[in-house]
C-alpha positions as CSV (number, residue, x, y, z in Angstrom):
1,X,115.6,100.7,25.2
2,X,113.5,103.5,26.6
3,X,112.9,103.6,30.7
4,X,109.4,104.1,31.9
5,X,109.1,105.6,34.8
6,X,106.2,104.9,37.7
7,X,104.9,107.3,40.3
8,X,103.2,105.6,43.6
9,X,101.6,107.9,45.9
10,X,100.4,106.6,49.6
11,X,97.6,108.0,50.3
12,X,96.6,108.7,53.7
13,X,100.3,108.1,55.3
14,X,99.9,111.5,57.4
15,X,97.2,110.0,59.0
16,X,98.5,106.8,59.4
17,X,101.1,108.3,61.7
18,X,99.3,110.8,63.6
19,X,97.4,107.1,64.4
20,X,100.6,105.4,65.3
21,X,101.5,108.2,67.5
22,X,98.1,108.0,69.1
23,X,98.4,104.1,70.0
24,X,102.0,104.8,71.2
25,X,100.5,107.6,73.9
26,X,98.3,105.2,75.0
27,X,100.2,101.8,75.3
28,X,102.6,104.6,77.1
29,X,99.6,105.2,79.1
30,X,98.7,101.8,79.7
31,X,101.7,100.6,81.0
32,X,101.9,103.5,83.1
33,X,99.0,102.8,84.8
34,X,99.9,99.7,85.3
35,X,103.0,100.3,86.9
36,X,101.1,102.3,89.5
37,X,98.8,99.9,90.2
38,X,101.0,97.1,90.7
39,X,103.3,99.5,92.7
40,X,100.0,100.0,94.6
41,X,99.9,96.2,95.2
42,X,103.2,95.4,96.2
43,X,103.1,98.6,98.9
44,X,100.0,96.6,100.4
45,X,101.5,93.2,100.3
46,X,104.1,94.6,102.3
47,X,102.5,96.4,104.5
48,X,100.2,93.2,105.0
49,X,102.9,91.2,106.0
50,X,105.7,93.3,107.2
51,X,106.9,92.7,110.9
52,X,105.3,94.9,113.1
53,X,106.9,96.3,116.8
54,X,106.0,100.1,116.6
55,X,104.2,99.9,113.3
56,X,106.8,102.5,112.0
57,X,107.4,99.8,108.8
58,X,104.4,98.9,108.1
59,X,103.1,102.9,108.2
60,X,106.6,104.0,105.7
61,X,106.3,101.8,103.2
62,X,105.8,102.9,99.8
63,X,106.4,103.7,96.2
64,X,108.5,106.0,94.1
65,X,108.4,106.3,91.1
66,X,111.0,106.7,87.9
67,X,112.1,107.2,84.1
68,X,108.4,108.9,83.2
69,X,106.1,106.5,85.3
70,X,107.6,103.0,83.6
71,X,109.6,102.1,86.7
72,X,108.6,101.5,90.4
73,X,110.9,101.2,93.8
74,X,109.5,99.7,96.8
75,X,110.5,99.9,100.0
76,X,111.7,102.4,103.1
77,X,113.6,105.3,102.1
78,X,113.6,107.1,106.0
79,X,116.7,107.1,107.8
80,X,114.6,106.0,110.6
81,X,113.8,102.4,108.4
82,X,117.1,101.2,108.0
83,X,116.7,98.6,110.4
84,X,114.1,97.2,107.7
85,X,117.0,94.7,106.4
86,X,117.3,93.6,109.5
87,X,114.2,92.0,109.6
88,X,114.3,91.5,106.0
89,X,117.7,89.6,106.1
90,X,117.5,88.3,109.8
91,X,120.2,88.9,112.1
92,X,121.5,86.4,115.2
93,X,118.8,87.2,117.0
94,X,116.1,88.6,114.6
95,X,114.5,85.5,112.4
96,X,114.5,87.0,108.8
97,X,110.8,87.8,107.4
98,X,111.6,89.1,104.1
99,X,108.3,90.8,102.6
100,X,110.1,92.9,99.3
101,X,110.6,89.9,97.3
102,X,107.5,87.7,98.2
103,X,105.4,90.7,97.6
104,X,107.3,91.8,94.1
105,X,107.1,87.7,93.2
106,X,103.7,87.2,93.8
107,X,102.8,91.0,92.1
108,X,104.9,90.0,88.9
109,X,103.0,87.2,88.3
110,X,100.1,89.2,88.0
111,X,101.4,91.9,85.7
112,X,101.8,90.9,82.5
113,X,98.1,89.4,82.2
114,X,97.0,93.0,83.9
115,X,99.1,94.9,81.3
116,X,97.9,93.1,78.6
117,X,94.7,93.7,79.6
118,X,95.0,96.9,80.3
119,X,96.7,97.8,76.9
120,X,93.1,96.6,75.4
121,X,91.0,98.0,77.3
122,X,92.7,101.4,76.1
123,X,93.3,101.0,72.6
């Protein structure tokens, strides 16, 4: 029994993925963005509600940044802040106002329908 043989041929796959790579830039993009602007948020929040004696906390707060823009920290980095926990955590005679968590629980809410959003707006 002879074996025929078939040829497919996809035409257009090169441009398929120079397409794929340009909607993976910009959902990179996207969510980059995003990460900013919620970082933005949270720094606010913070700074909104943070304890204030000198001001020195509310004026230090703020964002850095990691792993290419997709990851935020919040919070004091100056040796002069470390008392920050203390009126984060509360101490004997310091009541504890934290303002990390609320503000990163009340910004988290928020992200996913901003991502989202923002994802569509770009592509």
């Amino acid at each position: 029994m002879a074996r025929s043989r078939a040829r497919v041929e996809v035409i257009g796959l090169d441009r398929l993925e120079r397409r794929m790579a340009e909607v993976l830039a910009a959902l990179k993009e996207a969510a980059q963005a995003e990460v900013e602007n919620s970082a933005e948020v949270v720094v606010g929040d913070v700074r909104r509600n943070v304890r204030v004696d000198s001001g020195n906390l509310r004026s230090s707060a703020k964002a850095t940044f990691q792993k290419d823009g997709l990851q935020a920290e919040i919070g004091w980095r100056d040796q002069d802040d470390l008392y920050a926990v203390f009126h984060e955590q509360g101490t004997r005679r310091i009541p504890a106002n934290p303002t990390l968590v609320p503000a990163l629980e009340r910004a988290g809410q928020q992200l996913v329908s901003r991502l989202r959003d923002e994802v569509r707006r770009r592509l």
